[in-house]
LUMLUM-593512 format. One record per residue (C-alpha): x, y, z; residue number from 1. Coordinates in Angstrom, 3 decimals. Layout:
N
xx->X	yy->Y	zz->Z	seq->NUM $
...
! end
This chain:
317
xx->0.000	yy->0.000	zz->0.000	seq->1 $
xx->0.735	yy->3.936	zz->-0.545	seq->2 $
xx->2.823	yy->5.318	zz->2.767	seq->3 $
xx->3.958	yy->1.878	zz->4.277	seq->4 $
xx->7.920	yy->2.417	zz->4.546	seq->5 $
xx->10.970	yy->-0.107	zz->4.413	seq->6 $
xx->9.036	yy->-2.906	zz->3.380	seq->7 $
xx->10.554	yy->-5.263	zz->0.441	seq->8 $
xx->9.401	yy->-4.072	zz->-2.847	seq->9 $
xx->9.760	yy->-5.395	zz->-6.567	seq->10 $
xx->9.501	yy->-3.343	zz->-9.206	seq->11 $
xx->9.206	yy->-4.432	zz->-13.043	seq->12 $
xx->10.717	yy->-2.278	zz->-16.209	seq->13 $
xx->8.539	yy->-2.976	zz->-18.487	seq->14 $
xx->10.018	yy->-1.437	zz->-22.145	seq->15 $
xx->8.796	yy->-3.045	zz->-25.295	seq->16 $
xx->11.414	yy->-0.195	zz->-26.790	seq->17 $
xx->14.457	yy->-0.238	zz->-24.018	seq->18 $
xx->15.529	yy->2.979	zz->-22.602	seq->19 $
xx->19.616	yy->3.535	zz->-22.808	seq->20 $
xx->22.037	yy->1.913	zz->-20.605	seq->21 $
xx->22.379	yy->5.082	zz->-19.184	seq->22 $
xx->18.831	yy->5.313	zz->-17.906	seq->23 $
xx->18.326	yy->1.742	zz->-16.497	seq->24 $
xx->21.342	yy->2.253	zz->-14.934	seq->25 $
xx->20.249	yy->5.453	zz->-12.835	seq->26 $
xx->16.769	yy->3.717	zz->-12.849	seq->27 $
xx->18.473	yy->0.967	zz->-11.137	seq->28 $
xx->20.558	yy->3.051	zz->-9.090	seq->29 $
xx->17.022	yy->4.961	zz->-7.532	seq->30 $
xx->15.411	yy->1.309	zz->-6.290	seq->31 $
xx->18.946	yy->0.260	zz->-5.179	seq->32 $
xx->18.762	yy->3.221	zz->-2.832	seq->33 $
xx->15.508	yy->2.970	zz->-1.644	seq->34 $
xx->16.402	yy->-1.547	zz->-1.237	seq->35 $
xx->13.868	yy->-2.505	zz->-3.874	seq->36 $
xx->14.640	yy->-4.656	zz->-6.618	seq->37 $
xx->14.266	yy->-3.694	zz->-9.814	seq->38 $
xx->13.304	yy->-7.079	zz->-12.725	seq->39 $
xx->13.519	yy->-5.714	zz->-16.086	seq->40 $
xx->11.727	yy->-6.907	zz->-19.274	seq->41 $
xx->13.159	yy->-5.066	zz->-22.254	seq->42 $
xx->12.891	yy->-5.700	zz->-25.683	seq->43 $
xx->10.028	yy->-7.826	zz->-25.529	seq->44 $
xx->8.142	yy->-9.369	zz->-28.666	seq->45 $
xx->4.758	yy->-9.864	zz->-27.223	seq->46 $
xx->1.832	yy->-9.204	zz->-24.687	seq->47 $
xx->2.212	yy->-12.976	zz->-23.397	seq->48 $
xx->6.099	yy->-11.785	zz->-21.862	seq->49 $
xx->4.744	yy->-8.648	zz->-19.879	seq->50 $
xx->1.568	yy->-10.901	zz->-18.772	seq->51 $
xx->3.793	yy->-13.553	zz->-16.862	seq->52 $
xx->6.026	yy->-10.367	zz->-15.873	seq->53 $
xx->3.655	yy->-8.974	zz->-13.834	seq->54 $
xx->2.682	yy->-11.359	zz->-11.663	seq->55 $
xx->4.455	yy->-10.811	zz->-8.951	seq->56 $
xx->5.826	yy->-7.496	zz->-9.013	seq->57 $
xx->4.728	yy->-4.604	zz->-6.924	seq->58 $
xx->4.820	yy->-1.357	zz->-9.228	seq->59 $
xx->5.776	yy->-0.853	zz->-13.099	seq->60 $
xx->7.687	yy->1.640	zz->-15.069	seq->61 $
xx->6.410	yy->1.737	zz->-18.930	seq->62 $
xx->6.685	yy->3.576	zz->-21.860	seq->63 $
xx->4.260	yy->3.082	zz->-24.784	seq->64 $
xx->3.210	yy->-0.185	zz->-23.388	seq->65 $
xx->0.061	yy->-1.390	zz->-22.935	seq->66 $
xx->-1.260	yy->-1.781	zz->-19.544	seq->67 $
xx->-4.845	yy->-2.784	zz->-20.348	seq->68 $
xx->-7.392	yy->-4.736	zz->-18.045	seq->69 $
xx->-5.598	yy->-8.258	zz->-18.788	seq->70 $
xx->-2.292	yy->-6.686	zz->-17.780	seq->71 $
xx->-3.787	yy->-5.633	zz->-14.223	seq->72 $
xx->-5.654	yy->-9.147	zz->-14.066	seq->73 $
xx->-2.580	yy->-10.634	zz->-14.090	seq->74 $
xx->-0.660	yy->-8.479	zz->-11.789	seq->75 $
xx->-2.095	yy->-9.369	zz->-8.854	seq->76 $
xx->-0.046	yy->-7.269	zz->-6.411	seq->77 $
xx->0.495	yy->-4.323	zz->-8.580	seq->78 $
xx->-0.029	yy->-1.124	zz->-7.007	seq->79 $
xx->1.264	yy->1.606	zz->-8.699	seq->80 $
xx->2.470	yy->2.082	zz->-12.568	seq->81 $
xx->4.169	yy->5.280	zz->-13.966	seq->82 $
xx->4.278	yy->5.822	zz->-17.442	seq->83 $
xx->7.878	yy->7.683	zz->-18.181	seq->84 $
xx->6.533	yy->10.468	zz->-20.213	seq->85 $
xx->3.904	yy->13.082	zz->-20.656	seq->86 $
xx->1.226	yy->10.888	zz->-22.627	seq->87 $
xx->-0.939	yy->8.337	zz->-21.205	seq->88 $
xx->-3.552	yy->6.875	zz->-23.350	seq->89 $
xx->-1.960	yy->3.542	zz->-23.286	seq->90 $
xx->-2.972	yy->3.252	zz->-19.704	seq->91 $
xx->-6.449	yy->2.178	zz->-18.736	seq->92 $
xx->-7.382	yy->4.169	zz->-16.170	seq->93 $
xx->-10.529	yy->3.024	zz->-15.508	seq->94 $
xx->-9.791	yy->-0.457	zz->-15.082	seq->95 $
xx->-6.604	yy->0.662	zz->-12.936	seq->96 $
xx->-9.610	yy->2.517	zz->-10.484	seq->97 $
xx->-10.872	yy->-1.126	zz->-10.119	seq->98 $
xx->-8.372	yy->-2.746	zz->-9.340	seq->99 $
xx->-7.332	yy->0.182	zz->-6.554	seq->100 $
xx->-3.883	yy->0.353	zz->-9.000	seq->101 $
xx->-1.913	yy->4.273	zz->-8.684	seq->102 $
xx->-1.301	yy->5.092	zz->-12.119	seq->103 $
xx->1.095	yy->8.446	zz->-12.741	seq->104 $
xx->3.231	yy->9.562	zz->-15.710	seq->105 $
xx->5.942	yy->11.890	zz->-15.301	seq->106 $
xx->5.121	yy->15.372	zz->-16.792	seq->107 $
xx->7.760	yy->18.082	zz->-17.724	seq->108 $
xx->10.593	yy->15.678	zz->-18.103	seq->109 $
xx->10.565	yy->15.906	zz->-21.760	seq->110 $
xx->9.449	yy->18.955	zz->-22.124	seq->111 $
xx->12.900	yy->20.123	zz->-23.361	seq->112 $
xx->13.134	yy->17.743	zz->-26.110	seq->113 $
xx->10.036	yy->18.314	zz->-27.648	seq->114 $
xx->10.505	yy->21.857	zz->-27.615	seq->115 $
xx->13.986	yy->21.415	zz->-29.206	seq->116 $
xx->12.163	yy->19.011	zz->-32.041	seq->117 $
xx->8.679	yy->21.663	zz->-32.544	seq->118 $
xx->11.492	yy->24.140	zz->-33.385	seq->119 $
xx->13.991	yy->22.274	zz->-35.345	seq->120 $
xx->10.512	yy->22.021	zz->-37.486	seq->121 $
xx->9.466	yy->25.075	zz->-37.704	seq->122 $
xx->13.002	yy->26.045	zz->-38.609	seq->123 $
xx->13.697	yy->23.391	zz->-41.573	seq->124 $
xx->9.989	yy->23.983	zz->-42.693	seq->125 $
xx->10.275	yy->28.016	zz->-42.983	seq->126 $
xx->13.924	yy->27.817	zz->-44.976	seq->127 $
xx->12.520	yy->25.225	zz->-47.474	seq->128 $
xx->14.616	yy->22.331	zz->-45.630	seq->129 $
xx->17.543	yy->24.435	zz->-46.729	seq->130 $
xx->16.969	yy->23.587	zz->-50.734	seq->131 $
xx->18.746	yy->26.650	zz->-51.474	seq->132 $
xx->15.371	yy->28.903	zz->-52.353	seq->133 $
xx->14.120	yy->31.867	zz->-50.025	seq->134 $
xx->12.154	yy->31.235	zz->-46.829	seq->135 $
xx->11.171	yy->33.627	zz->-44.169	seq->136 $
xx->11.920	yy->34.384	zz->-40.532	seq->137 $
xx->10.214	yy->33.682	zz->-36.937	seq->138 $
xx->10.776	yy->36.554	zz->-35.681	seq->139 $
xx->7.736	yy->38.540	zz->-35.115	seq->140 $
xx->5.298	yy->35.782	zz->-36.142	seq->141 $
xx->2.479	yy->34.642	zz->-33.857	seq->142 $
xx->2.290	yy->31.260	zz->-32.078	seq->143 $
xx->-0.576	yy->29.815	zz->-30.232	seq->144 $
xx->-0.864	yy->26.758	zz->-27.914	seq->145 $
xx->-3.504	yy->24.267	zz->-26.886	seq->146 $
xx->-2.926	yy->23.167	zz->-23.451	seq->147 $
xx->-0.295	yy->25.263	zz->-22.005	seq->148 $
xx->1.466	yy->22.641	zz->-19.638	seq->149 $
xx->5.407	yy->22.562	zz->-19.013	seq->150 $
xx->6.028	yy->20.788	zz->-22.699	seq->151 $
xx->3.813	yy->24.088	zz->-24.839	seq->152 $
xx->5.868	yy->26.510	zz->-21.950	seq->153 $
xx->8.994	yy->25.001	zz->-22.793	seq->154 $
xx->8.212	yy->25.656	zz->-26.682	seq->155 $
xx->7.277	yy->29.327	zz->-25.493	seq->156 $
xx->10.820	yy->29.787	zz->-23.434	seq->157 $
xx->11.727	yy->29.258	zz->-27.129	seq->158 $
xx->9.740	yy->31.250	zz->-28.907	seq->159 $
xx->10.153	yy->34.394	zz->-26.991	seq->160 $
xx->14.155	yy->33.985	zz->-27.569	seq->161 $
xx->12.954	yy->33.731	zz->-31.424	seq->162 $
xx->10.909	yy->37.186	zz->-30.894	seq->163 $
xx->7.611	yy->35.347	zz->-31.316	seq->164 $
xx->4.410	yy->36.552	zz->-29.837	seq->165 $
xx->2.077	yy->33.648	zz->-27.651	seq->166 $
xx->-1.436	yy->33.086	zz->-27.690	seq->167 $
xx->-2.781	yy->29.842	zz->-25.211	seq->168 $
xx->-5.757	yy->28.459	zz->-24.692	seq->169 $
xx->-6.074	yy->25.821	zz->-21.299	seq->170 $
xx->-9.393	yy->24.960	zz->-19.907	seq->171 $
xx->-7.725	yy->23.723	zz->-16.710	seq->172 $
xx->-5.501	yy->26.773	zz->-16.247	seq->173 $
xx->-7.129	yy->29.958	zz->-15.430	seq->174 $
xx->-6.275	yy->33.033	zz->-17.885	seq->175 $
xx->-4.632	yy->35.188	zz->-15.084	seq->176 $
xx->-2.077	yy->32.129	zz->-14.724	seq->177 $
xx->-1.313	yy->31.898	zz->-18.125	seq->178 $
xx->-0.929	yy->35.505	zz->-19.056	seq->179 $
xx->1.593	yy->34.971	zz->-15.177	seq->180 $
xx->3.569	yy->32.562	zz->-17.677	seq->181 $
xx->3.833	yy->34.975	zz->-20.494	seq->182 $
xx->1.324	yy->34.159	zz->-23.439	seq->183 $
xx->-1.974	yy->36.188	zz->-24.236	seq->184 $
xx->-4.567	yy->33.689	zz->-23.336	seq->185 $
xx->-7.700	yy->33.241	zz->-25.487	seq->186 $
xx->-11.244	yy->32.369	zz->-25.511	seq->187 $
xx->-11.597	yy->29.473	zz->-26.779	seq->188 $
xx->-9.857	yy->26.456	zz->-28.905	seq->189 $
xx->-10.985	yy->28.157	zz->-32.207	seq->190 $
xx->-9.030	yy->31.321	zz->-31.404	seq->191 $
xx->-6.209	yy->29.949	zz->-31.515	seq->192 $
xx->-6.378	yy->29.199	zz->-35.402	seq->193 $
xx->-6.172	yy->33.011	zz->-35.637	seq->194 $
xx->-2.430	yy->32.961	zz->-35.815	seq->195 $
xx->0.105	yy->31.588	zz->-38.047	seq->196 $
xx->1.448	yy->28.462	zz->-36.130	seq->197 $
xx->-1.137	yy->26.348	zz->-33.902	seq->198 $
xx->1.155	yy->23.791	zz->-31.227	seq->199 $
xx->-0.719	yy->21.144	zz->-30.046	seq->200 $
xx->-0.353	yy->20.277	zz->-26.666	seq->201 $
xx->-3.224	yy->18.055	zz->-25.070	seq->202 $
xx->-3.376	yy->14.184	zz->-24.208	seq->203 $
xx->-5.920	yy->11.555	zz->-26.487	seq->204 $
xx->-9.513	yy->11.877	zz->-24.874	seq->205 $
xx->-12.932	yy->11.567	zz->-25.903	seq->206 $
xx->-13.195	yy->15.172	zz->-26.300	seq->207 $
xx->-9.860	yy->15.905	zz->-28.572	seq->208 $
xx->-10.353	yy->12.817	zz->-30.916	seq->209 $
xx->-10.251	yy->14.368	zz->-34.142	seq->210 $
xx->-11.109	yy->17.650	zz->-32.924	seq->211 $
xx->-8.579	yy->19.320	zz->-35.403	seq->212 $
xx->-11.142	yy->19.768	zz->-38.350	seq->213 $
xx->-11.098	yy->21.137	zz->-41.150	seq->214 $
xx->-13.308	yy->23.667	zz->-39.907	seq->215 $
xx->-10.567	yy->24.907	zz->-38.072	seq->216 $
xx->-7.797	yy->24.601	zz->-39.745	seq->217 $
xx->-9.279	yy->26.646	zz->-42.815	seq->218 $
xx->-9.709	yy->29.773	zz->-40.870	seq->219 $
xx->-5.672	yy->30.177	zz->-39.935	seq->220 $
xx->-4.311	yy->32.782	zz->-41.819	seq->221 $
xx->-1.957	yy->32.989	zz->-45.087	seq->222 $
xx->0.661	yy->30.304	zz->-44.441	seq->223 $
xx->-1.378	yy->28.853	zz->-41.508	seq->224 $
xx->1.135	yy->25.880	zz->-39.971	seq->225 $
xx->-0.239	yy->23.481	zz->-37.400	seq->226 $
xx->2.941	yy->21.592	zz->-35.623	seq->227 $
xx->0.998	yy->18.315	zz->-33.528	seq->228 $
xx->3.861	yy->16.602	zz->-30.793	seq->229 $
xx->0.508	yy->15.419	zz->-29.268	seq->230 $
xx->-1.431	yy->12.707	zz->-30.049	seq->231 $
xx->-1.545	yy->11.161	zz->-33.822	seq->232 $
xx->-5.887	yy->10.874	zz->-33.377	seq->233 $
xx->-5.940	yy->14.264	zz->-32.044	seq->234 $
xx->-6.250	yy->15.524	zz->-35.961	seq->235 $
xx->-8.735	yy->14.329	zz->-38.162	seq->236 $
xx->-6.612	yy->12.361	zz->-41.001	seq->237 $
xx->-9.038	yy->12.985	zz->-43.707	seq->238 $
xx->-10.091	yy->16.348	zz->-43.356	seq->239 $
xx->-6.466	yy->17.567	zz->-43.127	seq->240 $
xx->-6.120	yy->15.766	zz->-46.741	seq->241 $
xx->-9.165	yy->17.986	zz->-47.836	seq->242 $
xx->-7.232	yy->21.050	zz->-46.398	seq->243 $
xx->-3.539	yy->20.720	zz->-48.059	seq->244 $
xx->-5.457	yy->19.993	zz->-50.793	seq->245 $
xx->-7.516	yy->23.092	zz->-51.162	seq->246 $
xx->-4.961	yy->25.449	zz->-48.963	seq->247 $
xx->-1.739	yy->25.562	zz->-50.806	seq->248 $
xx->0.390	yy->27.549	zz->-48.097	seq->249 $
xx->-1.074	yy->25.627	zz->-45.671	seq->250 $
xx->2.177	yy->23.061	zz->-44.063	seq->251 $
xx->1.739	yy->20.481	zz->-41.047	seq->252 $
xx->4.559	yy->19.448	zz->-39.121	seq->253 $
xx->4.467	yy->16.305	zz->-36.864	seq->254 $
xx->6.565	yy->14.095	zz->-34.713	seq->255 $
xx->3.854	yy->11.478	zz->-35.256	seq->256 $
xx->3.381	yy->10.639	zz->-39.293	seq->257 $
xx->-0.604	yy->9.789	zz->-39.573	seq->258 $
xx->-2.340	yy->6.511	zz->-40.602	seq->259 $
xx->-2.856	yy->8.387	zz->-44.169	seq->260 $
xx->1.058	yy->9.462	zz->-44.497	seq->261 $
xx->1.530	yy->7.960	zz->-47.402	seq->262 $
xx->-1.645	yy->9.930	zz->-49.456	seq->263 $
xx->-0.180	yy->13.148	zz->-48.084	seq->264 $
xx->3.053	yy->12.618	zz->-49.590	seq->265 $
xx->1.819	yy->11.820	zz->-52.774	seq->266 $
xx->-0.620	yy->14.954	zz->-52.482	seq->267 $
xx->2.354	yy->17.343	zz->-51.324	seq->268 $
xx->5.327	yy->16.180	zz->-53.728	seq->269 $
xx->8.276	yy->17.809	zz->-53.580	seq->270 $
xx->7.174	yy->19.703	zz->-50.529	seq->271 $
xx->7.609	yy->16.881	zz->-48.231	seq->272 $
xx->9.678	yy->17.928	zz->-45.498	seq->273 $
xx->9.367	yy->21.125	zz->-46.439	seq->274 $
xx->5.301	yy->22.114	zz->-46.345	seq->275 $
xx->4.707	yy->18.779	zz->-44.777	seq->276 $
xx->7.202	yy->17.191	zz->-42.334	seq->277 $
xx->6.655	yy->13.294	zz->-40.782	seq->278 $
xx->9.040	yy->12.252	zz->-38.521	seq->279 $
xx->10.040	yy->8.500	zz->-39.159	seq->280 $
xx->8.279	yy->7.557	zz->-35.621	seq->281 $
xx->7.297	yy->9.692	zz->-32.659	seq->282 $
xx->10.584	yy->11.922	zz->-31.481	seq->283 $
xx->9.415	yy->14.351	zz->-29.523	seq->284 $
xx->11.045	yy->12.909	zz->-26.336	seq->285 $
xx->13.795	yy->11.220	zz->-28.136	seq->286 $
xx->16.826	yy->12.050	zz->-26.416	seq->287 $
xx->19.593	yy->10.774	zz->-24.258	seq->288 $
xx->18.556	yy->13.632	zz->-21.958	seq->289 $
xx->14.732	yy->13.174	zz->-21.921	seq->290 $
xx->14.913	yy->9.085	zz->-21.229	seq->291 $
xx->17.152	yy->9.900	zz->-18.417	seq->292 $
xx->14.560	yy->12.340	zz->-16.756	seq->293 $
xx->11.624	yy->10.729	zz->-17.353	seq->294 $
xx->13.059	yy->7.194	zz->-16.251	seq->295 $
xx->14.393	yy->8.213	zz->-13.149	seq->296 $
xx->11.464	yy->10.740	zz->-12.225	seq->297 $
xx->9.217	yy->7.395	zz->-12.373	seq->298 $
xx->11.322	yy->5.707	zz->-10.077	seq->299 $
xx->11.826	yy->8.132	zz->-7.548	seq->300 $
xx->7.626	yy->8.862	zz->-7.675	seq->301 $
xx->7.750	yy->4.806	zz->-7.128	seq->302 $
xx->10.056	yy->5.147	zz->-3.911	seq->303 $
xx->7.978	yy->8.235	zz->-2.694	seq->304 $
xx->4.458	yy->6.538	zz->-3.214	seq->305 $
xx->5.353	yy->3.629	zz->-0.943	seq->306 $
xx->7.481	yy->5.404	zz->1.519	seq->307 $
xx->5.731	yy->8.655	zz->2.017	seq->308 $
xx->2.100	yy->8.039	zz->0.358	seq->309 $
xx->2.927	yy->10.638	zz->-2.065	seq->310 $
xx->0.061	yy->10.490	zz->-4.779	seq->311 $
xx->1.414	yy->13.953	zz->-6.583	seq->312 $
xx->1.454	yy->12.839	zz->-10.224	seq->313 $
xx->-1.748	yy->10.387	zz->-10.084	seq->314 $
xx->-3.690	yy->10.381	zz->-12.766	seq->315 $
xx->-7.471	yy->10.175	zz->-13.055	seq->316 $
xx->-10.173	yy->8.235	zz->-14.543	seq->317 $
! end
């Protein structure tokens, strides 16, 4: 249970896609301290290897794996699972409420990274991927946000170096609080397609499925660029066909290539990675750096759930 000190704990790595040596080493490092022991399962080919993991193993770092209902049936004396990262949709929440399981993910500790990657975009995508022809420079140009959390703020810290003016919108952060942290807020989500270059920033829910339309997206202005280090499903594939189609100057830039990628490379030509930029899989937090924080941030809010009750970073239902 949460708060019951200097008992014996295991505690399973679970990483279909291994963090660096580096990282389980300091991961290791933070249960050695605290006596745990750490089991790791890296590099695994299929569900059936993290189903007998679990069994007997007391909390769970993750990445992009699954942790579904069968996962927690089968983990019978799981009680807490962090997912090292910002994202979380691969968690079921609901069925970790059931089974009384903590569930956290580690916010802020890539923030860095993706902020590095959103610009390197922006950059390559503005000078034509450096193809020798004209392009045009930030400085002075408007960016918005949606969801203004420590990965969009990080991008910000960034922008205002660049000379950039901010616009947010954040239904959980109230507008005195954002305009604190330095961007104009706004209204609503469709205000934010008032300015040049729209930065996603919000987690996979019900409500931000395919919310970016093509309603939206065709009232951004003259060279309108939406960058998405979010959520794949959190544009709708098939509108934003319909809108490089019809919108010329309009580019998207993505650390997360959509189901479609392949049609919107054939629609944009030459432009690709220029108008139009995929990453080859999802980057954002794709750095020695990030895997380190994020890693060792889920351990240590591991340690500090058993030995001090410390429920800071749960996530809800």
């Amino acid at each position: 249970m949460a708060g019951e000190a200097g008992k014996p704990r295991t505690v399973l790595l679970a990483t279909e896609k291994a963090f660096a040596k580096d990282a389980v080493d300091k991961i290791e490092a933070a249960f050695k301290e605290a006596s745990y022991t750490m089991v790791k399962l890296e590099n695994y080919k299929g569900k059936d290897d993290l189903l007998a993991a679990v069994a007997a193993v007391d909390g769970m770092i993750i990445r992009s794996d699954i942790v579904d209902a069968a996962v927690l049936e089968k983990a019978e004396k799981l009680k807490i699972v962090v997912r090292a990262g910002a994202g979380y949709d691969n968690i079921d929440l609901k069925a970790c409420e059931s089974k009384d399981v903590c569930a956290m993910n580690t916010p802020g500790q890539n923030a860095n990274a993706v902020a590095e990657l959103v610009f390197g975009m922006m950059l390559t995508s503005a000078r034509n991927n450096f193809d020798g022809t004209s392009g045009f420079e930030l400085i002075g140009r408007d960016i918005a946000f949606y969801g203004f959390g420590a990965v969009a703020r990080a991008v910000g810290k960034l922008a205002v170096a660049f000379g950039m003016k901010m616009y947010a919108y954040d239904p959980y952060i109230p507008k005195d609080k954002i305009a604190e942290m330095g961007a104009t807020p706004v209204d609503t989500v469709a205000d934010l397609f008032k300015y040049q270059y729209v930065s996603l920033h919000v987690p996979l829910t019900p409500e931000t499925k395919e919310s970016i339309n093509k309603a939206l997206l065709l009232t951004m202005p003259k060279g309108g660029t939406l960058i998405n280090t979010a959520r794949q499903e959190v544009v709708h594939e098939k509108e934003m066909v319909e809108v490089l189609s019809e919108r010329p100057d309009f580019c998207y830039l993505s650390d997360v290539a959509p189901s479609n990628a392949e049609e919107i490379k054939a629609l944009v030509g030459d432009k690709f990675m220029k108008r139009v930029i995929f990453t080859k899989k999802k980057m954002g937090a794709q750095t020695l750096e990030a895997n380190n924080n994020a890693g060792v941030a889920a351990a240590h809010q591991i340690v500090n759930f058993f030995e001090k009750g410390d429920l800071k970073f749960k996530l809800k239902a």
